[in-house]
C-alpha positions as CSV (number, residue, x, y, z in Angstrom):
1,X,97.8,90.8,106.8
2,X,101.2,91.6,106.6
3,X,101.9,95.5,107.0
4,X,104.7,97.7,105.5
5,X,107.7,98.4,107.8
6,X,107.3,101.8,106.5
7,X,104.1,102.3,107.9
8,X,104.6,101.6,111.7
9,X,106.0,104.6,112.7
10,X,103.0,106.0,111.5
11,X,100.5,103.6,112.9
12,X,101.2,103.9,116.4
13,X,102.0,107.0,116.8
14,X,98.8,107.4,116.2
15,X,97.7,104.6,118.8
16,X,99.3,106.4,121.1
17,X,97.8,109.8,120.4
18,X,94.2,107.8,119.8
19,X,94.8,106.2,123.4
20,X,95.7,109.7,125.4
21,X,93.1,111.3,123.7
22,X,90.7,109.1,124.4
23,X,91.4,109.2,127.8
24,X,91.5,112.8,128.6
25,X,88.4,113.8,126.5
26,X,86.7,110.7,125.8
27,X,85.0,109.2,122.3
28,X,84.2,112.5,121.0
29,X,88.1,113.0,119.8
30,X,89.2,109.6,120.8
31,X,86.8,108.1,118.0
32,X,87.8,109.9,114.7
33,X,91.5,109.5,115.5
34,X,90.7,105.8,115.9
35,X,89.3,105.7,112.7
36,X,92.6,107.6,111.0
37,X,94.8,104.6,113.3
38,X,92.7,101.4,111.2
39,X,93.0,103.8,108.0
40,X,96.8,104.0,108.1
41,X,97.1,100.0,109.1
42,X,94.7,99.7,105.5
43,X,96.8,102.1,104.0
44,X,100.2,100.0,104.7
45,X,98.6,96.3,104.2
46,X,101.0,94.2,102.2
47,X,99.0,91.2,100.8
48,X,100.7,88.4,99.0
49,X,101.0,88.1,95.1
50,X,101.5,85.7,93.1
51,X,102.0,85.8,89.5
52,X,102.6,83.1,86.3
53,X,103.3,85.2,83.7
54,X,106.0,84.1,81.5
55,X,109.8,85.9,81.6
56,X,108.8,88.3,78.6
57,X,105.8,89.7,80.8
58,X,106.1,92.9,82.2
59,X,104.3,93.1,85.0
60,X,102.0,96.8,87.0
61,X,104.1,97.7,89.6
62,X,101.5,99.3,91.7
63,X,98.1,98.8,92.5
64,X,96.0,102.0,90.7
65,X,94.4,103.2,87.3
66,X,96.2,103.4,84.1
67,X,96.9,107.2,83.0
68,X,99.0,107.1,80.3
69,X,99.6,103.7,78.0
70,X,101.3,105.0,75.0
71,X,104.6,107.1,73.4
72,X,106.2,109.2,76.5
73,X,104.3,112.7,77.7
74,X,106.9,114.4,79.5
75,X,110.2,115.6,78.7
76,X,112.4,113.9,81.3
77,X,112.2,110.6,79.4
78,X,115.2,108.3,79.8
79,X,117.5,108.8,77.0
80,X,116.1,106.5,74.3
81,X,113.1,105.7,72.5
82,X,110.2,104.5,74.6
83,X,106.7,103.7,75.8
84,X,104.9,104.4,78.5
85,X,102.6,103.3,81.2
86,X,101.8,105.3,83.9
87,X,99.3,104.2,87.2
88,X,98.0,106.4,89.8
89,X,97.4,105.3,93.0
90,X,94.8,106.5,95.1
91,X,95.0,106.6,99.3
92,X,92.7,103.6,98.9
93,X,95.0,101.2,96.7
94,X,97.9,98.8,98.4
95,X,101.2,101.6,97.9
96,X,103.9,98.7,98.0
97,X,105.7,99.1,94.5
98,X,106.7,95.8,93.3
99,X,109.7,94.9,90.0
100,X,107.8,95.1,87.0
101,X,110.7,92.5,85.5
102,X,113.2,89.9,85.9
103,X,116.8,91.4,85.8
104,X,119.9,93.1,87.4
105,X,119.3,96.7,88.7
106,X,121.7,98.5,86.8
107,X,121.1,101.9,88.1
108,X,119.0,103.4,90.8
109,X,118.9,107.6,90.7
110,X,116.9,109.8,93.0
111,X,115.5,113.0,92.2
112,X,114.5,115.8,94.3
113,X,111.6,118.3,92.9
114,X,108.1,119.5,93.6
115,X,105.0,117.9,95.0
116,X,102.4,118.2,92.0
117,X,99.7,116.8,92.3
118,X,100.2,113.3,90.5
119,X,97.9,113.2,88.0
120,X,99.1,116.5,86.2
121,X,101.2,115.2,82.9
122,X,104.1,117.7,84.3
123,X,104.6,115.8,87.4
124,X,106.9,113.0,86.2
125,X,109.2,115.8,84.7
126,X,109.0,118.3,88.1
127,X,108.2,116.0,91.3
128,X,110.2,114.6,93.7
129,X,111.1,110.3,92.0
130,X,113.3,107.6,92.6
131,X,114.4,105.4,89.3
132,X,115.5,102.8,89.2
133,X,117.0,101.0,85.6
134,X,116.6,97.1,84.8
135,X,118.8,94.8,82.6
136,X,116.4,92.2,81.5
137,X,118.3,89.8,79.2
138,X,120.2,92.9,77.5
139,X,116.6,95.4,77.2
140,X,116.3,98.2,80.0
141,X,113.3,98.8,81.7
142,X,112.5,102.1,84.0
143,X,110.5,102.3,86.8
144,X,109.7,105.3,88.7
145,X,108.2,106.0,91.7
146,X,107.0,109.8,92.0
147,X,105.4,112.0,95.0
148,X,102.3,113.5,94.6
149,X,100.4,115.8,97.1
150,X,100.1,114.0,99.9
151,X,102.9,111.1,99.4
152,X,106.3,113.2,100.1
153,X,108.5,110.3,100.7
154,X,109.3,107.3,98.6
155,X,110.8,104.4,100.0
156,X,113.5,102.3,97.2
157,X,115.2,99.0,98.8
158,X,116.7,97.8,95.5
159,X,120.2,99.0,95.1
160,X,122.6,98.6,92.0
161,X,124.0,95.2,91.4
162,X,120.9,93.2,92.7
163,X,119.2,90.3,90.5
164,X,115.8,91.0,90.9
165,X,112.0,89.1,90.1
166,X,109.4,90.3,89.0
167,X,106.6,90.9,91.2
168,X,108.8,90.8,94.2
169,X,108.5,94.0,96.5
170,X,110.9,96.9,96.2
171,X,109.5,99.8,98.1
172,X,106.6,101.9,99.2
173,X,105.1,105.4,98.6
174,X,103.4,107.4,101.7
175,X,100.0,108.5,101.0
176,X,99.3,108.5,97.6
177,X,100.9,108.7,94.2
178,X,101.6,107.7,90.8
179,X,104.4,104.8,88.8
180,X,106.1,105.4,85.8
181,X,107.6,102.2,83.3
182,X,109.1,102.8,80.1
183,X,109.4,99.6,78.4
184,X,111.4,99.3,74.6
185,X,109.0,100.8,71.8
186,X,108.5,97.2,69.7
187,X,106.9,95.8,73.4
188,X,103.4,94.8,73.3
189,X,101.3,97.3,75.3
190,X,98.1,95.2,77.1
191,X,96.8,98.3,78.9
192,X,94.2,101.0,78.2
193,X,94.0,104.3,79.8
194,X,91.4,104.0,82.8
195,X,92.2,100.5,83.3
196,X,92.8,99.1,86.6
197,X,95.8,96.9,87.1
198,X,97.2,94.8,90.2
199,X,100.9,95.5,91.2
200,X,102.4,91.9,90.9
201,X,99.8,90.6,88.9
202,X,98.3,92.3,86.0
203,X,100.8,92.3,82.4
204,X,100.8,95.7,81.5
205,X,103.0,94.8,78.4
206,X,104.8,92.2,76.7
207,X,109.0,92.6,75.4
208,X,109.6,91.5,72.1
209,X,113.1,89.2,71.0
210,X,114.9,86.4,69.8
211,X,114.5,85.3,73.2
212,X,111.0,86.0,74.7
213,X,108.8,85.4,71.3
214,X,108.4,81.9,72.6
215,X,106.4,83.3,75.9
216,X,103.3,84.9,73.7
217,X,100.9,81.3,74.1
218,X,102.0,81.2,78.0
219,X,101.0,85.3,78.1
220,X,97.6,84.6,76.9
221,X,97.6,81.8,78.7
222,X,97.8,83.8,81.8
223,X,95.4,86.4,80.6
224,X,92.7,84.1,80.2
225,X,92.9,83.6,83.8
């Protein structure tokens, strides 16, 4: 299993805490520290995705549960009319965010704020985000990485000017944490609040033009998978 670059620092430092520990007081502290070492190499796994969703598909960029699928809930919404679909991730899902579409990064912003928790509505307006705009044959799509509680650090590795693919990784969030993408208000939403979605994987909504109509039967196609 492949593990986030981000998450070494973390992992053995606390190998090496586990291991001095361990041998000045024994398993009594040496084991629950060894425990919090395989938790942070869970924590930072990196599996493998593959997707065959067709170029109108956009697809979760994180692993987590579906909060808000709908018309936009807070008031720092790009400037525009939009939907949105917003996951939380839990400690317990994979944190690598992934592109939710195919397209030149046009624009990638970060934001300092607060550390709300981040399933309050208010924390997409207030926390701490990076965002990151996409030009998918001419529509814009927004995703957003935001802090929560215990995740005070997102990591963005896109940069403006780069053709991007969908499903590819583009960063990671530390400990927890919720995704924001604001996709043009005639897409096709395929998400329900308190579903759970696959970052890479699962189409969380479907773009509508001249262009991309032609990609509905290979959508459903994939959906029936």
């Amino acid at each position: 299993m492949r593990i986030d670059p981000a998450g070494w620092p973390f992992i053995l430092g606390a190998a090496v805490i586990t291991t001095f520990v361990w041998l000045l007081t024994g398993p009594l502290f040496g084991v629950p520290l060894l425990v919090l070492s395989c938790f942070l190499l869970f924590f930072f796994r990196d599996p493998d995705r593959r997707h065959d969703a067709p170029p109108s598909a956009v697809l979760s960029p994180a692993d987590g549960r579906v909060m808000v699928a709908g018309p936009p809930t807070g008031e720092a919404t790009p400037p525009g009319q939009w939907q949105q679909v917003s996951v939380f991730l839990s400690p317990m899902d994979v944190h690598v965010n992934r592109i939710p579409v195919s397209g030149r990064v046009m624009r990638v912003e970060y934001h300092p704020g607060r550390f709300l928790p981040a399933y309050k509505k208010e924390s997409g307006d207030l926390n701490e985000r990076s965002e990151v705009t996409i030009d998918h044959a001419g529509q814009p799509i927004v995703v957003r990485q935001i802090v929560g509680v215990l995740a005070r650090r997102v990591v963005c590795r896109t940069r403006e000017g780069l053709d991007v693919k969908a499903g590819e990784r583009y960063g990671v969030m530390k400990f927890g944490s919720r995704m924001d993408v604001f996709v043009p208000v005639d897409a096709t939403l395929h998400v329900r609040v308190g579903d759970t979605v696959v970052g890479g994987v699962t189409v969380i909504a479907t773009l509508t033009s001249s262009s991309t109509r032609d990609d509905k039967s290979g959508l459903e196609a994939h959906n029936a998978r």
